[in-house]
Every structure is written in C-alpha cells, then in structure tokens.
N, C-alpha and C positions, 0 to 999 in steps of 0.2 A: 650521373646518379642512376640512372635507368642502368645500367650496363653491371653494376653488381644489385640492382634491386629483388630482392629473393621472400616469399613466401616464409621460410625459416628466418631471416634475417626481422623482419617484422615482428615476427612470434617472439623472436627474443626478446625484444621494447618491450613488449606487450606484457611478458611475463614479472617484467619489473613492477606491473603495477596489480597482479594478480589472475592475469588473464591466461590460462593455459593453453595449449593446441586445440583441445576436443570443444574447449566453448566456443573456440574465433572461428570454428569450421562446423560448429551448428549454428551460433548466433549469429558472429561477422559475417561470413560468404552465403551467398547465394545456395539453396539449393543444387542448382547446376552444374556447382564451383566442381572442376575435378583437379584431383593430384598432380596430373600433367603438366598444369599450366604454374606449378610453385615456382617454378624456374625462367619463366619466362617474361624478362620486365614487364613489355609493355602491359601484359594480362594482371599480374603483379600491381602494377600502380592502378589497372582497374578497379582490382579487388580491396585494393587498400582505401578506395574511395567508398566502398559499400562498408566496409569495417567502421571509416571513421562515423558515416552517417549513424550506422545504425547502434556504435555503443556512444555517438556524441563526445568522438573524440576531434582534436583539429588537426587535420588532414597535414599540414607543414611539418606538423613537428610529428607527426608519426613516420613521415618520408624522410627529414633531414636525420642522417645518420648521429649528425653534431648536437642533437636536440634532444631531449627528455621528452617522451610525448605524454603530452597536456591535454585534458580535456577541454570543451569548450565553454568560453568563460559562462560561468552560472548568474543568475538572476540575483537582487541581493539576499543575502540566503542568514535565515535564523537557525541557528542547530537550538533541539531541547534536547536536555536530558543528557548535556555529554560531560563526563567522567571526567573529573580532575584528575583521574588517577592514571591516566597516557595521554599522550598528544594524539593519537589515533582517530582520523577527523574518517567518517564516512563520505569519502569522495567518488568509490569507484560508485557505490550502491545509488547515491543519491545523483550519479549523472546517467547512470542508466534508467532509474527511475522518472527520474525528470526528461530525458528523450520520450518513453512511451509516455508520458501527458502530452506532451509537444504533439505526435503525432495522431494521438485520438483527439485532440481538442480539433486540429487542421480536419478531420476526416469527421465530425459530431459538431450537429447545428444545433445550440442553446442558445434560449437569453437568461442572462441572470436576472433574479428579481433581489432586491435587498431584500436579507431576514429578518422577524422580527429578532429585537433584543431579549424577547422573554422567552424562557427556555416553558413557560406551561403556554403559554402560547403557541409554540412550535408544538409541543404537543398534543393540546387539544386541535389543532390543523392536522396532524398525522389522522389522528383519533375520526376526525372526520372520511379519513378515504380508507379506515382498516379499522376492525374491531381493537386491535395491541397495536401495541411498538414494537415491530419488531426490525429483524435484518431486510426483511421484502420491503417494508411499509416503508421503513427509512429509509430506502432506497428511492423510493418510488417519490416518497417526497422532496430527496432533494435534485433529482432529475426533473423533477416538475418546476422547482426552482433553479432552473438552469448550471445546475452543476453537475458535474462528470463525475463519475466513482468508477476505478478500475482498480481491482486486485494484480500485482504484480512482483515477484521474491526470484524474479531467474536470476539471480544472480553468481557469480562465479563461486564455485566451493573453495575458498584458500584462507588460509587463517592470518593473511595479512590482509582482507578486507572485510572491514567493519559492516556489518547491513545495517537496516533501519526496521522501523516500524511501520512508517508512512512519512507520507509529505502534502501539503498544498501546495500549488505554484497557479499562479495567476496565467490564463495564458488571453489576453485580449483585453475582453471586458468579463471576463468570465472565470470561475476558479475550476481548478482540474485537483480531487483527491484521490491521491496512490494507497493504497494499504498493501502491508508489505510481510507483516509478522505469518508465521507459518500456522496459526494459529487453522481448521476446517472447520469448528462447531460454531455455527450460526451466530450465536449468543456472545463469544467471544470475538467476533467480526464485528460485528455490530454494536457492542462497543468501543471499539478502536474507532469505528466508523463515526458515532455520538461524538465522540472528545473531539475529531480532528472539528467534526460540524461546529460542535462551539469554540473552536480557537477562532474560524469565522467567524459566527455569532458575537463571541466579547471582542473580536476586532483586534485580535494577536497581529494578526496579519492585513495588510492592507495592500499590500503590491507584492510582486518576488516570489519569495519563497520560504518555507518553513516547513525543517525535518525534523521528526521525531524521532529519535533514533530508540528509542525504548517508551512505553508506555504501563505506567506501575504504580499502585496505589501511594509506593516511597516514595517521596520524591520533595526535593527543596525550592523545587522552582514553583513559583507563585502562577504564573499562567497555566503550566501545567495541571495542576491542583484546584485553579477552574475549571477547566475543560475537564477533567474529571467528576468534580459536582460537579457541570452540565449533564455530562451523558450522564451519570448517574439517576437526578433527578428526571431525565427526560425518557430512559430506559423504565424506572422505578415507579416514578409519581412519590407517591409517601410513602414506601416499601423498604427504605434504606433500611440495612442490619434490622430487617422486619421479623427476625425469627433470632437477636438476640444473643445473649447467651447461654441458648440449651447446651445441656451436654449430647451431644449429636455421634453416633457411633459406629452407623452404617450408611452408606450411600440411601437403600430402599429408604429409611429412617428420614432422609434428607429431601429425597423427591417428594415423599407425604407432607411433610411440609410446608413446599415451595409449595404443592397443590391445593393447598386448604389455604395460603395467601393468596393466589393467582384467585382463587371463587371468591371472597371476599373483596378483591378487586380486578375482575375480568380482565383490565386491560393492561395487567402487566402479567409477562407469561411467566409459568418456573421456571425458566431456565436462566435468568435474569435474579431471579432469587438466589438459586442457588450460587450462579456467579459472585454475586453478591458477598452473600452470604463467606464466600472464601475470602475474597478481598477484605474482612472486617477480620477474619477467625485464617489467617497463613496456613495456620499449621491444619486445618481439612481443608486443602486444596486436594490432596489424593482423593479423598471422599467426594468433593466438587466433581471432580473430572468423571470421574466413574460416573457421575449422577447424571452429569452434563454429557456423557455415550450413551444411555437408556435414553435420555430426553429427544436426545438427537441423532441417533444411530447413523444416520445416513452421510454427516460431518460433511456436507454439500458447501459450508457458506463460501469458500472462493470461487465454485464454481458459478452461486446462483450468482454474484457481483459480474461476472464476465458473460455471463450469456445473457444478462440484461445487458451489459454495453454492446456486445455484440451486435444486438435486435437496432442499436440506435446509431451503427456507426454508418456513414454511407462510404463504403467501400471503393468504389467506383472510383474515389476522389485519388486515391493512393496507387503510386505505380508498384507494379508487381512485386518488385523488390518489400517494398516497405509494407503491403499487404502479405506477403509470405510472415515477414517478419511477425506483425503484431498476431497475426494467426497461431505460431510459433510460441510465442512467448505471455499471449496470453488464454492458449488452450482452448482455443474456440474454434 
C-alpha cells in the first residue's frame, strides 16, 4: 500500500466527498506540510493521519484504495429542519463541526449545572449579571453554566456539501454549542444561540447530537417552533411583534421605534426588535438588515463568540498540531 501511496491519490477520495486540494493543504496538513514530501509514502501516510484527525475522518478507509472513505462514526445524531425535497444529509459540515466540539471540550474545564425549565427564569438570572440580554450576556451565562459556545462555518466551498446552522453534542457530562450560520450581527447570533439553548432547556436533546441545519421562523417541526418561542421570549420578554402592524417604510423609521420599545422596557435592546419585527413582517427584512448595520456597524458577533472561548481554553492541553488547527479555524 505504501509503495503507490501518493498525496494526489488521497485528494482524489477526498474530492468525492467535497473536499478540494487548497482546503486539505490549509485545514488537513500541518503548517510545515511542504510539496516535496506528496510523493513520498511513508511522509504521505503521516499526513494522511493529521488529515483524518483533523476533518474526523477514519483513517482505513481514507488509506484503503478499495474503500469509500467514511467519516468517523457519529454520536446518535438528530437532523432538524431537513428538506424532503433531496436526500442531501449534512454529513461533510456536521462531522467537521462536531470534531472542533470534540476538541475544545478536551482542551475547556466546565461543570454543567442543570437549567432551569422556565425560559423567565433563565432570564431573570441573565438580568442579574447584565442590564439586557444580549449576545455577551448570553454568553456569559451559559459558560457560567458549564457550557461551551463556539462559532465555527470553515467549511469547504462546494455545492455538493450541505452546511448547517449549528449543532449540540454532548461531550462527557457536559454539552458543547457550535453556531454555524454566516450570519456577523450580534442580534442575529444570538438568537441562533437562544433557540439552540432551549432545545437544551425543553430537553430536545438528552445524549448525542442534534443539527440544525437551518433555523427560520417557517418551519413544521414542533421542537423547532419551541426553541423559537424560547429564544424568542428570553431575547424579547413581552416585546413579541411589539411594534405590530405599522406601515414601516424606512430603516431610520424602524430604529426609532425599536428605541422608544427598548425605554419602555430597558432590558430588551432594538436590535432584538427590529430582528423581530422582520420575522413577523418577511417582506422588511431589507429594511431589518439596514437597521440591524446602523445598530451594529461593527457586525463583530462571531468574533465576540470565539475570543471569549479563546480566554477559556487551556491551550497547553492540545499538541501543536491540533492547537495550530483550532487557532486556524476558529480565528483566534
């Protein structure tokens, strides 16, 4: 096997499942990795061992020429939100996704604490350690309750791989949430981030795994559509469709409003409104988004997710390889 084992030959597998040259030679190899050694088995079955590691592929079947290579078997795993309208299962996204939980849970000391079941209960405990609810606050609370939050979307550019949204995966005794959607405005993080918290909260999940592969006010699935009213309510308080049915016609028009609800009740911010506000009324989401750029110009939320993980992982724990890696992929 070693004797035609080749660098291209690999790439080619690889490609079967989405994976192109430039991603396996920024994400699979090492740093170090040079051109040189494509051709050279033994260096070759090196590399093929940092490949499988790091996209959580299994290492057999990426070597046996006779084999389809397979990733490594997953947790028992719940898909939401997927489409009767193709068999198109997110496999590449949610096994890369679910390696970087793997290895910031291994590298990040938490305990979990059980949540409460009441979504005003969880936020009146936010409320306690932040004036709002917001993307910080939530954060901050549910690391205090021993959960992980990482932002993560490296995923390969091909249009035979479906991404996601997010995922939970249990890793111990402890849950790890991935957010995934390309979404930077604060506001819109952070509720991805609310919903995934209450599919915990209403106890969607108990062991395993659970992908989201879209998150959308439509939707037929009944847990779904909780954890929606959760964040909702826990983002909101009583502010749901709190501005109705004005005829609304400018973004400015929009922020004035979201701001004369946010004083009326401090602890829910406009940008939350206005999000809102699109989700009840589709058709001024362009009007949203504009609103939600002035509100939040600096559109930081995946980074603020990742430089708070960042402060919490201990580093030290992870050989070089695998610290390059999450350094890499999650921009920190």
């Amino acid at each position: 096997m070693t004797k035609t084992l080749t660098m291209s030959s690999l790439i080619a597998k690889l490609s079967l499942l989405g994976f192109n040259n430039s991603y396996i030679r920024t994400n699979g190899l090492p740093s170090w990795w040079d051109d040189e050694l494509n051709n050279k088995p033994f260096a070759v079955l090196e590399g093929a061992g940092y490949i499988a590691e790091r996209l959580n592929l299994d290492l057999k079947s990426l070597l046996d020429e006779t084999e389809t290579v397979k990733f490594n078997h997953p947790p028992q795993t719940k898909f939401k939100q997927r489409s009767s309208k193709h068999n198109k299962y997110p496999d590449v996204a949610q096994a890369l996704a679910s390696r970087v939980a793997e290895l910031i849970a291994f590298a990040t000391e938490v305990n979990f604490t059980p949540l409460p079941t009441n979504v005003k209960e969880i936020r009146a405990d936010i409320l306690k350690i932040a004036p709002t609810v917001n993307l910080t606050s939530l954060l901050k609370y549910c690391w205090n309750q021993g959960i992980i939050i990482a932002y993560f979307n490296n995923f390969p550019e091909s249009k035979t791989i479906k991404k996601i949204a997010g995922l939970i995966q249990w890793q111990s005794n402890s849950p790890v949430i991935i957010l995934s959607s390309t979404y930077t405005q604060s506001a819109l993080i952070a509720f991805d981030l609310a919903h995934e918290l209450g599919h915990l909260v209403l106890g969607h999940l108990q062991d395993g795994l659970l992908v989201d592969e879209e998150i959308n006010s439509n939707c037929n699935d009944d847990e779904e559509n909780q954890a929606n009213k959760f964040a909702t309510e826990l983002l909101l308080d009583n502010c749901d469709n709190s501005l109705g049915y004005k005829k609304i016609y400018r973004h400015e028009q929009l922020i004035k409003l979201a701001q004369e609800k946010h004083n009326e009740n401090p602890t829910v911010e406009p940008e939350f409104i206005v999000l809102n506000h699109a989700w009840h009324h589709p058709n001024n989401w362009g009007l949203a988004n504009k609103a939600l750029d002035k509100l939040d110009p600096e559109r930081k939320g995946q980074q603020i997710i990742n430089e708070y993980l960042a402060d919490r992982i201990d580093w030290d724990k992870l050989n070089d390889e695998n610290y390059e890696y999450l350094e890499r992929v999650l921009g920190v």
